[in-house]
Backbone and ligand atoms as CSV (ligand in chain L), in Angstrom:
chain,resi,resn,atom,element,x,y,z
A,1,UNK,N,N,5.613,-21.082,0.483
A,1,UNK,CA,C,4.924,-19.852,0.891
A,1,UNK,C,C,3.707,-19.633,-0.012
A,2,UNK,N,N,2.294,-19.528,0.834
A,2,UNK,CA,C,1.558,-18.949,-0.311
A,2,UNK,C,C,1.003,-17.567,0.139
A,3,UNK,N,N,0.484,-17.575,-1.205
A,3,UNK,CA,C,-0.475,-15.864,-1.785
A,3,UNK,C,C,-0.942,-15.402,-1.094
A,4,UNK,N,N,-0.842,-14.488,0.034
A,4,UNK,CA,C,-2.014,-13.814,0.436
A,4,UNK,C,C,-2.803,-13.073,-0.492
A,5,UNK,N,N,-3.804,-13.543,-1.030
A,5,UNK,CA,C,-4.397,-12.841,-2.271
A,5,UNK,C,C,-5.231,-11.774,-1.817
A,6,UNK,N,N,-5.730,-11.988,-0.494
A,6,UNK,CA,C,-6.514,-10.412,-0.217
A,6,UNK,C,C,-5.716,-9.128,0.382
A,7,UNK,N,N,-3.892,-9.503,0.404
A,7,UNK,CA,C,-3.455,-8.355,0.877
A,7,UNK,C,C,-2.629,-7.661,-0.133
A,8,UNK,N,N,-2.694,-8.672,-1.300
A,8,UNK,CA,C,-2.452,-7.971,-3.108
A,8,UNK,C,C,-3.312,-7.054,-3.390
A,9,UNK,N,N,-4.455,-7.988,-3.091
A,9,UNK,CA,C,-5.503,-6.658,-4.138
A,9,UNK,C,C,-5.677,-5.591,-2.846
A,10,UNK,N,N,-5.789,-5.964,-2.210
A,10,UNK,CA,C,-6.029,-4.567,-1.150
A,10,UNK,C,C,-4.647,-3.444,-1.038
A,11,UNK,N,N,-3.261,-3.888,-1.376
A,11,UNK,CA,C,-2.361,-2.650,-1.434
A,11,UNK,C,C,-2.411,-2.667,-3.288
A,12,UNK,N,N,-2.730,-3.174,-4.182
A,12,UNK,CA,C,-2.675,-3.155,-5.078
A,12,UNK,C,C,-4.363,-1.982,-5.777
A,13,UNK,N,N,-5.069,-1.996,-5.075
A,13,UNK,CA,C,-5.816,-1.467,-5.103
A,13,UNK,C,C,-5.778,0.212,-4.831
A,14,UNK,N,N,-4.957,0.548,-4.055
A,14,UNK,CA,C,-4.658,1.925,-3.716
A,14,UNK,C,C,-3.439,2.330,-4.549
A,15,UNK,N,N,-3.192,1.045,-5.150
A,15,UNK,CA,C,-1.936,1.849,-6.672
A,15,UNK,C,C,-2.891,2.314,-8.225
A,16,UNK,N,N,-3.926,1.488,-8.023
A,16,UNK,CA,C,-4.397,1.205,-9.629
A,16,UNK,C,C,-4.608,2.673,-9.977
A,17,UNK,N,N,-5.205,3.937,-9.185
A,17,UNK,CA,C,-5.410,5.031,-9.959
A,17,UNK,C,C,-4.102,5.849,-10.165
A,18,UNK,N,N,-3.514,5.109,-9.337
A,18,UNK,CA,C,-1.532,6.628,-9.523
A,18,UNK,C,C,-0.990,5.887,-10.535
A,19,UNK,N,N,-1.224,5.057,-11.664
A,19,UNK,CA,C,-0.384,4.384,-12.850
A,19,UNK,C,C,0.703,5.289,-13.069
A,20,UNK,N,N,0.450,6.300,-13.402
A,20,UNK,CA,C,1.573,7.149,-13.921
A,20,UNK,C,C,2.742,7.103,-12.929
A,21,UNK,N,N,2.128,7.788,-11.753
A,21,UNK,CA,C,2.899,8.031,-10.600
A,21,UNK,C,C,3.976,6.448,-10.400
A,22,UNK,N,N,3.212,5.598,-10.370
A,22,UNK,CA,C,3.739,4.025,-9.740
A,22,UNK,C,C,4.828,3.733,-11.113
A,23,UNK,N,N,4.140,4.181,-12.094
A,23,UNK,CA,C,5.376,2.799,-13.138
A,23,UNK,C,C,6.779,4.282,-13.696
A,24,UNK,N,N,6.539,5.702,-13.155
A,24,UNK,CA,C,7.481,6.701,-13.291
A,24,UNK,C,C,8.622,6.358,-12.649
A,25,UNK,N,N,7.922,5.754,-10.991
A,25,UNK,CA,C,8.863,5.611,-9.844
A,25,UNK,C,C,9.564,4.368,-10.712
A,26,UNK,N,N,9.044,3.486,-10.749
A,26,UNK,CA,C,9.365,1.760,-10.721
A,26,UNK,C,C,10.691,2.015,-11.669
A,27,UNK,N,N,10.211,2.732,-12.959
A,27,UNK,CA,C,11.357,2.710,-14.034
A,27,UNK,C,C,12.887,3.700,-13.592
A,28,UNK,N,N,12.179,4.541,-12.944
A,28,UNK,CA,C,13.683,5.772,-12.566
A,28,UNK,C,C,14.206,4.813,-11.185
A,29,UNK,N,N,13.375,4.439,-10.493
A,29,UNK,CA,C,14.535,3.125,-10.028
A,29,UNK,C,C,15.246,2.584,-10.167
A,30,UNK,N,N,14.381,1.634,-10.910
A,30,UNK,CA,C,14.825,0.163,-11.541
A,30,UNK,C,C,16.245,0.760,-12.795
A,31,UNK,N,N,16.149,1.614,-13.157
A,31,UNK,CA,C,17.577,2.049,-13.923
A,31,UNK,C,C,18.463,2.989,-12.919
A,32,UNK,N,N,17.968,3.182,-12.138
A,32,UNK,CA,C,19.404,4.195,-11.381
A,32,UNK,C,C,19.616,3.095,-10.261
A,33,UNK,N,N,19.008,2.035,-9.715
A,33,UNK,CA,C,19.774,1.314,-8.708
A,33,UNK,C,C,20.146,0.215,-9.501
A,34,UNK,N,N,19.842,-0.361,-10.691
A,34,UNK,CA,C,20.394,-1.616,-11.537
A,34,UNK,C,C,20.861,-0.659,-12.513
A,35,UNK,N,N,21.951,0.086,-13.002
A,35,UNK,CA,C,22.546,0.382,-14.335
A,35,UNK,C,C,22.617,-0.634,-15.073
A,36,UNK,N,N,23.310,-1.791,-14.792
A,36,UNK,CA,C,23.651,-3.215,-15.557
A,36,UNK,C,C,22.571,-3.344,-15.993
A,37,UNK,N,N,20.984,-2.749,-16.271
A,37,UNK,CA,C,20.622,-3.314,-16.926
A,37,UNK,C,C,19.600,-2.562,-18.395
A,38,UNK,N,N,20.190,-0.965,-17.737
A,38,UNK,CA,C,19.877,0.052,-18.886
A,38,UNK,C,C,19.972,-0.478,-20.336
A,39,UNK,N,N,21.014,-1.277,-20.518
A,39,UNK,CA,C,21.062,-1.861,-22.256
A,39,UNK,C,C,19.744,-2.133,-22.794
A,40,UNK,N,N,18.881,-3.025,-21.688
A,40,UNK,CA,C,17.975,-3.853,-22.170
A,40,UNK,C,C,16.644,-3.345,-22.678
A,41,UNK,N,N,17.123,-1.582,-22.325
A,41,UNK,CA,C,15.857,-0.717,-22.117
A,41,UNK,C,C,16.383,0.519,-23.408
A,42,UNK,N,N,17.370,0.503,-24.095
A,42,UNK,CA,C,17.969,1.483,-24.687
A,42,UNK,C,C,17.389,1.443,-26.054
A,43,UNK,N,N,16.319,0.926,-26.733
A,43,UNK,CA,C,15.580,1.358,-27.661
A,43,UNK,C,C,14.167,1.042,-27.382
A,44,UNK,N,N,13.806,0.965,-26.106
A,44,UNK,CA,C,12.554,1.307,-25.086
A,44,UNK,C,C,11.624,2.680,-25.291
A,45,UNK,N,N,10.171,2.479,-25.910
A,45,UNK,CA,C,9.384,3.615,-25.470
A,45,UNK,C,C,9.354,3.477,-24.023
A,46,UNK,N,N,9.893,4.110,-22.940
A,46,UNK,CA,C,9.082,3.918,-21.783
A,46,UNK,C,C,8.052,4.538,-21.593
A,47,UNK,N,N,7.051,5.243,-22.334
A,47,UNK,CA,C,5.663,5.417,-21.888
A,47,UNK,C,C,5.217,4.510,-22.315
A,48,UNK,N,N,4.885,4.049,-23.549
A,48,UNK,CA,C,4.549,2.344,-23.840
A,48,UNK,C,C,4.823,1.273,-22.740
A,49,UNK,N,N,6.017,1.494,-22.840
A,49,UNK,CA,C,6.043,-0.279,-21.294
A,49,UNK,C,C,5.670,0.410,-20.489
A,50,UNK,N,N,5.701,1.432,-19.811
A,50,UNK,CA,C,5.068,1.522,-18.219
A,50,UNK,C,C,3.763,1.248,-18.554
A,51,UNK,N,N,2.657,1.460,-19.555
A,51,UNK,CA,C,1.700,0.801,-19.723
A,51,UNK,C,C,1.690,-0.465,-19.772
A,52,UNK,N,N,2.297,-0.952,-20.385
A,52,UNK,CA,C,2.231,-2.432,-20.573
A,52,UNK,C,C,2.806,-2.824,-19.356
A,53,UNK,N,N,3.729,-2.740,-18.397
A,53,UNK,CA,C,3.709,-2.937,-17.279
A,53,UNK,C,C,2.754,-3.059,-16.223
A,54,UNK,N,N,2.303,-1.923,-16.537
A,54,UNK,CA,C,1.044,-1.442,-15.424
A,54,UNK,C,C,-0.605,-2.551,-16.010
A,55,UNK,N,N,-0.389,-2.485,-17.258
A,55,UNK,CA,C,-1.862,-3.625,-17.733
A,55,UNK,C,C,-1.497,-4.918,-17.310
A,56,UNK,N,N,-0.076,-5.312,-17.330
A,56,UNK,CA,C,0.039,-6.780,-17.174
A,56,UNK,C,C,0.005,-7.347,-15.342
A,57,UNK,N,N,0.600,-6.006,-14.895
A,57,UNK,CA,C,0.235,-6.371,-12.926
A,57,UNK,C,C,-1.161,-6.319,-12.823
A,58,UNK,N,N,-2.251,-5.231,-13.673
A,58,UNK,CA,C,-3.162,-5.413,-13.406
A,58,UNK,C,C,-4.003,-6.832,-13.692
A,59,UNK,N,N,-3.327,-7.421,-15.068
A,59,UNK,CA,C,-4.027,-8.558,-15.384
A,59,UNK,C,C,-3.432,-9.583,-14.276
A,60,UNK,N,N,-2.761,-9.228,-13.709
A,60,UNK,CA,C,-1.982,-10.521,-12.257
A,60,UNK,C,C,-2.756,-10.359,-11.126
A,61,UNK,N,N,-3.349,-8.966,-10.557
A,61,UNK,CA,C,-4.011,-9.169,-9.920
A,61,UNK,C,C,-5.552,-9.607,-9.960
A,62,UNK,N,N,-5.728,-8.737,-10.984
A,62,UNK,CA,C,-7.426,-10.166,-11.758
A,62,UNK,C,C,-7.735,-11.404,-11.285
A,63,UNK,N,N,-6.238,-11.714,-11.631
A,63,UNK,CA,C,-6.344,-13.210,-11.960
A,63,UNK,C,C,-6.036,-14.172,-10.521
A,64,UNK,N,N,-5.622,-13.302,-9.822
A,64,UNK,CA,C,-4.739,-14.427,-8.457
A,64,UNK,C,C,-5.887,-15.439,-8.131
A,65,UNK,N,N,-7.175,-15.709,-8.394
A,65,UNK,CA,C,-8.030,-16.399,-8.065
A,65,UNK,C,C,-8.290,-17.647,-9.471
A,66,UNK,N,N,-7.434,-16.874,-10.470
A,66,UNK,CA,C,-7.470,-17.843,-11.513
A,66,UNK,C,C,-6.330,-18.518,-11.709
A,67,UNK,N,N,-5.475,-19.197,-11.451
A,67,UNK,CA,C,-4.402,-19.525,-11.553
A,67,UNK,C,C,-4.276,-20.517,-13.019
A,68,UNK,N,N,-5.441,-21.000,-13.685
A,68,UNK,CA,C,-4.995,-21.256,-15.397
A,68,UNK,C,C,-4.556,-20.224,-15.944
A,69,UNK,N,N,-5.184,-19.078,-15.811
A,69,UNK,CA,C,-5.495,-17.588,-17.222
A,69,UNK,C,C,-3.669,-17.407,-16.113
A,70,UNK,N,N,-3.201,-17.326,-15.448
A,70,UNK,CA,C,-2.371,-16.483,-14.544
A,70,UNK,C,C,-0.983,-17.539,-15.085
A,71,UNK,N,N,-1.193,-19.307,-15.423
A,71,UNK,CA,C,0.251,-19.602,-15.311
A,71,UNK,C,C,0.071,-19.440,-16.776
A,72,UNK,N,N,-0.556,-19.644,-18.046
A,72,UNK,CA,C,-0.828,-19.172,-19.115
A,72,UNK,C,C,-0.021,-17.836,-19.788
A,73,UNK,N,N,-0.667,-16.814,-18.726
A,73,UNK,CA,C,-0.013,-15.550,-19.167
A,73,UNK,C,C,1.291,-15.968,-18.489
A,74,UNK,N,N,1.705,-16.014,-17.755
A,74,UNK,CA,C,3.072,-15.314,-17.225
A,74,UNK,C,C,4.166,-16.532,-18.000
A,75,UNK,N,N,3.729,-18.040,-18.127
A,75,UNK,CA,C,4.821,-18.737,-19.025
A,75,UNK,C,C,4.826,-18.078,-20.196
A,76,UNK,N,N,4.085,-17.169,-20.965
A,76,UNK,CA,C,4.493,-16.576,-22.325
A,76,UNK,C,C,4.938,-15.008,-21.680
A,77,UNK,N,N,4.991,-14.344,-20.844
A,77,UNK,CA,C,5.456,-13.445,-20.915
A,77,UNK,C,C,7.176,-13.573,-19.958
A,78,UNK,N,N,7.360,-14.583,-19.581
A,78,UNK,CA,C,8.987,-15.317,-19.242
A,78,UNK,C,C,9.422,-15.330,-20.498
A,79,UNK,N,N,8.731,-16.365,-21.300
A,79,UNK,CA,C,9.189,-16.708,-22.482
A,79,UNK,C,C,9.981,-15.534,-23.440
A,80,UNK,N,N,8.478,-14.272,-23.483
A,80,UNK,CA,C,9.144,-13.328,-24.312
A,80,UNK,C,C,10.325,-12.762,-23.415
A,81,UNK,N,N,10.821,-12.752,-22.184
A,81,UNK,CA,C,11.249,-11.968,-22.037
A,81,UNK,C,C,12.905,-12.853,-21.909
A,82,UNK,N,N,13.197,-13.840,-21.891
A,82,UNK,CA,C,14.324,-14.766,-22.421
A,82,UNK,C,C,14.672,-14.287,-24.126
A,83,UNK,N,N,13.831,-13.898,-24.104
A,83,UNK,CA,C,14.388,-13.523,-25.824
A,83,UNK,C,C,15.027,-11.793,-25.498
A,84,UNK,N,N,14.384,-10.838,-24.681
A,84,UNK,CA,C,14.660,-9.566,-24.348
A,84,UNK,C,C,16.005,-9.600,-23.892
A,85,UNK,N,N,16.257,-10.866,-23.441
A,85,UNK,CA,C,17.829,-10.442,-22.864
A,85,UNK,C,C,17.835,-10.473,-21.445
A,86,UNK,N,N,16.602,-10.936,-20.799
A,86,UNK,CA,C,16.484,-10.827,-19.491
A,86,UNK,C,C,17.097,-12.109,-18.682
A,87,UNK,N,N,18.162,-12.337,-17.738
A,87,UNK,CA,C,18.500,-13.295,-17.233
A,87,UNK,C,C,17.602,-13.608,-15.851
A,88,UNK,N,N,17.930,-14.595,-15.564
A,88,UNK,CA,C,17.725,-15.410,-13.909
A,88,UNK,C,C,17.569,-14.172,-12.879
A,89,UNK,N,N,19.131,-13.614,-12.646
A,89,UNK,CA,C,19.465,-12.968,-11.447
A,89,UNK,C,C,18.359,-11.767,-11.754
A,90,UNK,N,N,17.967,-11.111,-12.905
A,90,UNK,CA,C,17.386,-9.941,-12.625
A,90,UNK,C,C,15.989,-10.308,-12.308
L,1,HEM,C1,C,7.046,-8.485,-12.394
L,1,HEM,C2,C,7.945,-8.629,-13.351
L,1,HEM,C3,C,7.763,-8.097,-14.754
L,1,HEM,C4,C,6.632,-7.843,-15.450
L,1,HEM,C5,C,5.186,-7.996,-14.979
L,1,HEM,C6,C,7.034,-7.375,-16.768
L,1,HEM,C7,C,6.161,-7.008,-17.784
L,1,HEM,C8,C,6.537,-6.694,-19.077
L,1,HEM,C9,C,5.620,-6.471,-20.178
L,1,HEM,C10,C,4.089,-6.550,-20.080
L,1,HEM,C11,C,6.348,-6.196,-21.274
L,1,HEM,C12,C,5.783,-5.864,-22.670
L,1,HEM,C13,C,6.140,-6.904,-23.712
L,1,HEM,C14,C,5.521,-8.271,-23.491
L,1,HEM,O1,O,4.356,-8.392,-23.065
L,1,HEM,O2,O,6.229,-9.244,-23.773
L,1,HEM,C15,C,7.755,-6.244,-20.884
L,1,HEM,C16,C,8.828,-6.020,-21.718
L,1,HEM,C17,C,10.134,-5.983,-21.307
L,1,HEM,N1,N,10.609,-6.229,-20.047
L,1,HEM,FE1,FE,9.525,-6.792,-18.464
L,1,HEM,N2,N,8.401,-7.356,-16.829
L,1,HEM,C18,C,8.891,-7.774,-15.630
L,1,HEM,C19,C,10.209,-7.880,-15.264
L,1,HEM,C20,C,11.283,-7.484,-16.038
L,1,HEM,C21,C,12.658,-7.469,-15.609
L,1,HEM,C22,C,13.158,-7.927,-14.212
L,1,HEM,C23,C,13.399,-7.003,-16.651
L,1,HEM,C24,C,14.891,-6.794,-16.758
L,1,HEM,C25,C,15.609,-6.277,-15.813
L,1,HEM,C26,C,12.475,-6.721,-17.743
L,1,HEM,C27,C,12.826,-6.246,-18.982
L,1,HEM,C28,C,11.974,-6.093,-20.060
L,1,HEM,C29,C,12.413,-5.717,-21.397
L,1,HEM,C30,C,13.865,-5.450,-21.835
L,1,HEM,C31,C,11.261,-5.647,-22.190
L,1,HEM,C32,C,11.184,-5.295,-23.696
L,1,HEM,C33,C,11.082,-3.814,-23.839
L,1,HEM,C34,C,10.961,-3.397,-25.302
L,1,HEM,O3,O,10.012,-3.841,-25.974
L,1,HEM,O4,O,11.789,-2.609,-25.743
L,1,HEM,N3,N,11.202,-7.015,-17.330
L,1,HEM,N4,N,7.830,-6.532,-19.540
């Protein structure tokens, strides 16, 4: 399957100014429909990561036309996140 890269940035584009709004939802989700994975988040600033969340999709969509800068970043940010405790299934 590949990228539709112009229908990323085009719904990705009508998120970039609600940051707050988008990574509020994502996190009160992502912990009330996955509990199993609240541990991983239990000495978490979450205003810090929803930023850093929200900078790093933005640096993904930047990049979908760059795919060096794109497998670059994301093999070191797998990497760190094998150390976070993050498995496969999640
Ligand atoms: C699209 C997928 C994801 C993206 C873009 C993403 C992005 C990030 C970023 C940018 C950080 C900041 C630290 C760093 O850069 O290494 C981070 C940390 C973290 N992420 Fe993710 N993440 C994703 C998926 C997940 C998933 C599925 C989980 C687990 C269910 C997870 C758990 C964590 C944890 C535990 C941290 C460390 C928080 C801390 O510093 O206390 N992430 N993530």
């Amino acid at each position: 399957m590949s990228l539709n890269v112009e229908r990323l940035e085009a719904s990705f584009s009508q998120l970039k100014n609600k940051e707050t709004e988008f990574t509020t939802y994502f996190y009160a989700n992502l912990l009330a429909d996955f509990p199993e994975v609240q541990p991983l988040f239990a000495q978490t600033n979450l205003v810090k990561q929803s930023e850093k969340l929200f900078q790093s999709l933005v640096f993904v969509v930047d990049n979908l036309r760059n795919p060096e800068a794109l497998t670059t970043a994301l093999k070191g940010l797998g990497t760190r996140h094998v150390k976070y405790g993050v498995l496969p299934e999640h």
